[in-house]
C-alpha positions in Angstrom: 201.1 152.7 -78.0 203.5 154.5 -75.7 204.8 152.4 -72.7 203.8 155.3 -69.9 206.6 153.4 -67.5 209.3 154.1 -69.6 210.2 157.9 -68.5 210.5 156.8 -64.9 212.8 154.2 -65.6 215.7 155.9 -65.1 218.9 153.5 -65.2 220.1 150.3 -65.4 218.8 149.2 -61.6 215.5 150.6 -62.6 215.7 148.2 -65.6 216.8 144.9 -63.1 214.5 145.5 -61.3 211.5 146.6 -63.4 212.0 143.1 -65.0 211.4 141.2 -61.6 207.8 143.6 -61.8 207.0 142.4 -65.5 207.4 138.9 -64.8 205.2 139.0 -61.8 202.5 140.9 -63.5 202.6 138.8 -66.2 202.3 135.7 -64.1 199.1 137.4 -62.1 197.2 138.8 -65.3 197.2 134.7 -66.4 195.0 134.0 -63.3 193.0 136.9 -63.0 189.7 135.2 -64.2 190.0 132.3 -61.3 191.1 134.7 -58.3 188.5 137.3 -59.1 185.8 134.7 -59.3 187.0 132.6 -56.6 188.0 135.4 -54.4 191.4 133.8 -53.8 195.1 134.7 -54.3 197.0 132.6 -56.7 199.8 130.4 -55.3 201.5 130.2 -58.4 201.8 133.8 -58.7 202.9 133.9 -55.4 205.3 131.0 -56.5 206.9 133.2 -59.0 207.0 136.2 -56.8 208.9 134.1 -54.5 211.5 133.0 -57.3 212.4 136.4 -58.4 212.8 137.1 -54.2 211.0 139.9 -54.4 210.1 139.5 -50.9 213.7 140.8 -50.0 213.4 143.5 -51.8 212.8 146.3 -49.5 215.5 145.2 -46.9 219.1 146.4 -46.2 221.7 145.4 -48.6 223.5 143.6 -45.3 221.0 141.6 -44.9 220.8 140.4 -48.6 218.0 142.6 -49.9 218.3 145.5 -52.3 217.8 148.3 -50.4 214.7 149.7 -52.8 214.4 153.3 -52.6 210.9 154.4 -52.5 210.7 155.5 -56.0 211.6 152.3 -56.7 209.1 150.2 -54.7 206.3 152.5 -56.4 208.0 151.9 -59.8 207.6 148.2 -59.3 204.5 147.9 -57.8 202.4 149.7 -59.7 203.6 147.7 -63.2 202.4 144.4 -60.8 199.2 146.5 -60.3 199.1 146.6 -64.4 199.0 142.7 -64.8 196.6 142.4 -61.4 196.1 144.9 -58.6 195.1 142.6 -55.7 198.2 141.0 -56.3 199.9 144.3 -56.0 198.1 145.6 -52.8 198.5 142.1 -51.3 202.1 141.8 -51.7 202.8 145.8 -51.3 201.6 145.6 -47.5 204.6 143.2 -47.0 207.3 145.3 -49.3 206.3 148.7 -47.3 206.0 146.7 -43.7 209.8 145.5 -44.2 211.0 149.0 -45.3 209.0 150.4 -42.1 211.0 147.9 -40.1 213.9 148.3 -41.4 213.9 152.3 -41.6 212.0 153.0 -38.3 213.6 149.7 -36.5 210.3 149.3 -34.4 211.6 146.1 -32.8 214.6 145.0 -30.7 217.6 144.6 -33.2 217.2 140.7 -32.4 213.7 140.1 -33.2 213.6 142.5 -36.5 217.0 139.8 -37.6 215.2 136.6 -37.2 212.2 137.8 -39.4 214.3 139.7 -42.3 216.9 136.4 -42.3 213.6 134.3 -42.8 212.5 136.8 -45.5 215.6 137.0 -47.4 216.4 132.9 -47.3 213.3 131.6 -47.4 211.1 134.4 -49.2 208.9 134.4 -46.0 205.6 136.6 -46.6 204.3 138.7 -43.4 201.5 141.6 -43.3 199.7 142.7 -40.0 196.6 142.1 -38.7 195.1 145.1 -37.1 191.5 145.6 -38.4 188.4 144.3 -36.9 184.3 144.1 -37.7 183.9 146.4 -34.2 186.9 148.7 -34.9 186.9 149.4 -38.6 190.3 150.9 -39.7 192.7 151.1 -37.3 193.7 154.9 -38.7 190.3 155.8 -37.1 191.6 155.1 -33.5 189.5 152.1 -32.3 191.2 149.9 -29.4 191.4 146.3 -30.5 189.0 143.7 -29.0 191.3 141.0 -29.6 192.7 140.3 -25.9 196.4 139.3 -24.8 196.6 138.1 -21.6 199.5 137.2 -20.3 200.2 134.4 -17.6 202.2 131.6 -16.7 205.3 133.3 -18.3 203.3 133.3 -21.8 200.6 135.3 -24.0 197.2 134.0 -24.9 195.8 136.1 -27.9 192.0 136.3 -28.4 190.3 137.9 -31.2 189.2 138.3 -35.0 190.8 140.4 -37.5 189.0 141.0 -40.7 190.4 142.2 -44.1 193.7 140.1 -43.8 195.0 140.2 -47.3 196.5 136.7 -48.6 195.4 135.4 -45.3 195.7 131.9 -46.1 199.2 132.6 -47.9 201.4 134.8 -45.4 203.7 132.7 -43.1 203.1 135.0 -40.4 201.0 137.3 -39.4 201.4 140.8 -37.2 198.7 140.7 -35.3 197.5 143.9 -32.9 195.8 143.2 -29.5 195.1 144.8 -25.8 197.4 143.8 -23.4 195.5 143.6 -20.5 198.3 143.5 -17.9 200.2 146.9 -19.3 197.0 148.6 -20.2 198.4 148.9 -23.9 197.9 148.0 -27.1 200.8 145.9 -28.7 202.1 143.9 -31.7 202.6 139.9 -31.5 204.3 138.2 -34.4 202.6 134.5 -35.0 203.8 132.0 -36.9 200.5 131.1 -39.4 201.2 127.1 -38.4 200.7 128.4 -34.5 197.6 126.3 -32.6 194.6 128.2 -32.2 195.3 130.2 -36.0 192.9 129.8 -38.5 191.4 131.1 -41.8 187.6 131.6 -42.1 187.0 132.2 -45.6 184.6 135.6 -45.4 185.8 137.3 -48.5 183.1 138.3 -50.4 183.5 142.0 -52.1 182.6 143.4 -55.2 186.1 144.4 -55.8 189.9 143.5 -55.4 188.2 139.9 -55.0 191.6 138.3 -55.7 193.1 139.6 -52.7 191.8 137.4 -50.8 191.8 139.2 -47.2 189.8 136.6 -45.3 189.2 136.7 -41.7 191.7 135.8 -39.1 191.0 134.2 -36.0 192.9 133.3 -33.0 191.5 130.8 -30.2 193.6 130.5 -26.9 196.8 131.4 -28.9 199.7 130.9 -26.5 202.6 132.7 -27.6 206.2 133.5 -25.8 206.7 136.9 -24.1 209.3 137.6 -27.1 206.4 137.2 -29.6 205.6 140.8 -28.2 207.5 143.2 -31.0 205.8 146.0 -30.5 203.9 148.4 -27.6 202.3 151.7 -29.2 203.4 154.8 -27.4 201.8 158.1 -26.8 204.0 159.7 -29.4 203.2 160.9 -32.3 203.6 158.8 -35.6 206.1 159.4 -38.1 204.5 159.6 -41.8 204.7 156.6 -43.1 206.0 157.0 -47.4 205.9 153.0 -47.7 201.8 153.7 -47.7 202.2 155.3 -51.6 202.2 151.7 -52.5 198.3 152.1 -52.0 198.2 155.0 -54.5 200.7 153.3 -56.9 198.7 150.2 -57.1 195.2 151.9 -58.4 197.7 154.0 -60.7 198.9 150.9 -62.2 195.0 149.7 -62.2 194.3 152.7 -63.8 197.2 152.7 -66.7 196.3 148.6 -67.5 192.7 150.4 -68.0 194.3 153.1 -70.6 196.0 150.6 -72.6 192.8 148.1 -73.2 190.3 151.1 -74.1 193.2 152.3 -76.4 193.4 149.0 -77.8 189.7 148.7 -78.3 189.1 152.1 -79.7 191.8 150.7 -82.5 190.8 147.7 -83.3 186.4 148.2 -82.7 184.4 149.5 -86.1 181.4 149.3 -85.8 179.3 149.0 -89.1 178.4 152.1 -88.9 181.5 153.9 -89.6 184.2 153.3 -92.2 187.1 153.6 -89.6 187.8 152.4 -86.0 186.1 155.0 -83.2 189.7 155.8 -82.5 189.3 158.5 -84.8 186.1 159.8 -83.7 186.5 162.9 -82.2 185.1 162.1 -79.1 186.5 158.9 -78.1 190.2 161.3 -79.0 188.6 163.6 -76.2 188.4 160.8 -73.9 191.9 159.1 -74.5 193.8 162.6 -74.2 191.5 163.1 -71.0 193.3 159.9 -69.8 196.6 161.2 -70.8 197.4 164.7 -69.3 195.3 163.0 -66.0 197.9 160.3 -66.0 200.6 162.5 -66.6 199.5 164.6 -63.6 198.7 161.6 -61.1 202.3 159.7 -61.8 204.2 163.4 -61.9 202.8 164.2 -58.3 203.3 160.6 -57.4 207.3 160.2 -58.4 207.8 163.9 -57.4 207.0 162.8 -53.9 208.6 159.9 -53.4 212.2 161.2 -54.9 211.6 164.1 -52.4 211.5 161.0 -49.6 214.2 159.4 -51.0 216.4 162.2 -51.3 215.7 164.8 -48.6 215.2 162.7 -45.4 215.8 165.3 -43.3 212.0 167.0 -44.6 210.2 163.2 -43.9 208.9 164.2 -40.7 206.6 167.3 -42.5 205.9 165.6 -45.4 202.4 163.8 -43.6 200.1 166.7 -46.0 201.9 165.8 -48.6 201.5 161.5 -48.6 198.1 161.8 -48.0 197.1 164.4 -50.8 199.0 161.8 -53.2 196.8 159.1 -52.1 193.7 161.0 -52.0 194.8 162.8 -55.5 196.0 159.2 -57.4 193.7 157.1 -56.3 190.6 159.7 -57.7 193.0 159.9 -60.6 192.8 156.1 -61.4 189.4 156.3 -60.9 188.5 158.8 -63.3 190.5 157.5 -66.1 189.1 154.0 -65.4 185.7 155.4 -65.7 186.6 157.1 -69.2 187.5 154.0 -70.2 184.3 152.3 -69.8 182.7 155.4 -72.0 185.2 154.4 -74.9 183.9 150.8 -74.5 180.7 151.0 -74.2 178.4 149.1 -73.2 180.5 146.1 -74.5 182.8 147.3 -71.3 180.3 145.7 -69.1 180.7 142.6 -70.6 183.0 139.9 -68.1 184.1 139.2 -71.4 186.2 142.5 -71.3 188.4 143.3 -68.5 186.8 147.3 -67.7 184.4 145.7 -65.9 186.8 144.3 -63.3 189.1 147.7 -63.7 185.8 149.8 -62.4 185.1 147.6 -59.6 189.0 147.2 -58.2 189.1 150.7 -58.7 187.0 151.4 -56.3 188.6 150.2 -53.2 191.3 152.7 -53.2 188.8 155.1 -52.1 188.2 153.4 -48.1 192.2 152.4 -48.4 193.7 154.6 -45.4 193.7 157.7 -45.4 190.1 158.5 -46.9 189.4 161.5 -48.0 187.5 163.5 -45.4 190.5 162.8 -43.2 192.9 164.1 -45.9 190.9 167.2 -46.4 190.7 168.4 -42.7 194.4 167.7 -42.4 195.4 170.1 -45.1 193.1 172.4 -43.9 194.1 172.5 -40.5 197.6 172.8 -42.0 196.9 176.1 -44.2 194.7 177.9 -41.7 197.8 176.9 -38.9 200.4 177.9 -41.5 198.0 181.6 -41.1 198.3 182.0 -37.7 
């Protein structure tokens, strides 16, 4: 069976680092019975993701990361997404918040250097905090109802944030709120040992169980005035490439998928044939159905992110563009898992196959951000402007 990675592995970095990706997805498919019936993240995947510092990854070279391109951090993170996909989405809000960081430099040159030293000695794990049960996604526009008020020279954070992947794993969480006394809404950065921080284990989904994105909750949290990185501003945001890790995960979902009905349609005869149903006519239709949508979904994908990587100076357009790859991959993965359940069966409802788990992990790329609706109005607001 042919490796679909191997033609956008392109050097010998790609290689290094593609090996980092292998090991970790390796590590996360040997746990994926326990996290996805527990609803937890695995610590000793986390463990190894940790010992190949991955964490670091995404950060400057001067600060002792690698510097990954965004071709690269795709290339990575959807082979993790081929072993497990929570563990990809759950570690890819981390790799693309440090390159946001980093590229964008968001916070005062002082407070970005404390985290990214603690990230690149001590593998440190962050992700932010900014939906909420009253809100819903952020990318809608809600105002936080978790409360900073500040007095007595110091914050004191209020508030519940739901959908906090690896909640009970991160060693800090960005957390948005209202500031009361600037009328804003900012960014605190809390260390997850902080008094008043706890975990209440809410996770209960029908997919990317393993994820783990419990709720977060902050009582009388007293924080220092520089625990404030961030104040949003009335200008416009810049598009945001580190956000095709969402795409690339359900792509690598969507590829582990390919490979087990492939292997099935090989290896199942039933009694009523004298050869496997891999050469049934139909279940041909369905795997080349998988293949030129594949090809499409990672060609759009790649094609994308090289165009980020190498013409900078056309990032600030390219907003259209990022969100027609999400809405386009993630659909993508979806349809080819689906076709793999038809060249299962009804056997692919069985827990004793993995489809079952593809199709219902599969399915949460469809309410990651941006959803659809918002992606079609955007391009067309785009073409009938672009008439004008």
């Amino acid at each position: 069976m042919g490796d679909v990675f191997q033609p956008w592995i392109k050097n010998v970095r790609h290689e290094r680092l593609f090996e980092k990706a292998v090991r970790i997805a390796e590590e996360a498919r040997s746990h994926v019975t326990e996290t996805d019936r527990d609803a937890v993240f695995s610590h000793h995947t986390l463990n190894v993701i940790k010992q190949e510092e991955y964490p670091s990854l995404t950060l400057p070279t001067t600060f002792g990361g690698e510097d990954l391109s965004l071709y690269e951090l795709l290339l990575l993170q959807e082979k993790i997404a081929e072993g497990d996909g929570a563990v990809a989405l759950s570690i890819g809000w981390h790799m693309g918040i440090m390159m946001e960081l980093a590229d964008e430099q968001l916070w005062k040159r002082d407070q970005f250097d404390k985290l990214a030293k603690e990230v690149v000695r001590n593998q440190k794990v962050v992700n932010r905090a900014a939906t909420e049960p009253a809100t819903g996604s952020p990318t809608r526009g809600g105002v936080p109802e978790t409360t900073a008020v500040r007095a007595d020279g110091q914050y004191v954070l209020n508030g519940r944030k739901s959908f906090t992947s690896m909640a009970d794993h991160l060693d800090y969480y960005i957390v948005s709120a209202y500031i009361k006394d600037i009328d804003k809404v900012g960014w605190f950065i809390i260390d997850r040992h902080q008094p008043g921080v706890s975990v209440e284990k809410t996770w209960d989904t029908l997919g990317m169980r393993g994820t783990e994105s419990d709720d977060l909750v902050m009582t009388d949290v007293e924080l220092d005035l520089e625990d404030l990185v961030e104040v949003n501003s009335e200008e416009k945001s810049t598009p945001k490439g580190w956000l095709l890790h969402i795409p690339a995960c359900y792509l690598g979902i969507a590829v582990a998928a390919r490979n087990d009905a492939i292997d099935f349609a090989r290896n199942f005869q039933p009694n009523s044939l004298d050869k496997p149903i891999s050469e049934v006519a139909h279940i041909q239709d369905k795997i080349g159905e998988m293949e030129w949508k594949l090809l499409q979904a990672h060609s759009f994908m790649y094609t994308t992110a090289r165009k980020w990587d190498e013409e900078p100076e056309k990032r600030k357009h390219m907003n259209p563009e990022l969100a027609a790859v999400k809405m386009a991959v993630t659909n993508t993965a979806a349809e080819v898992v689906d076709l793999s359940l038809r060249i299962a069966g009804g056997r692919g409802l069985s827990k004793k196959y993995p489809f079952e788990k593809y199709y219902r992990d599969v399915r949460a790329g469809l309410h990651n951000p941006p959803m659809d609706d918002a992606v079609v109005t955007m391009l067309a607001k785009r073409a009938i402007a672009e008439k004008e």
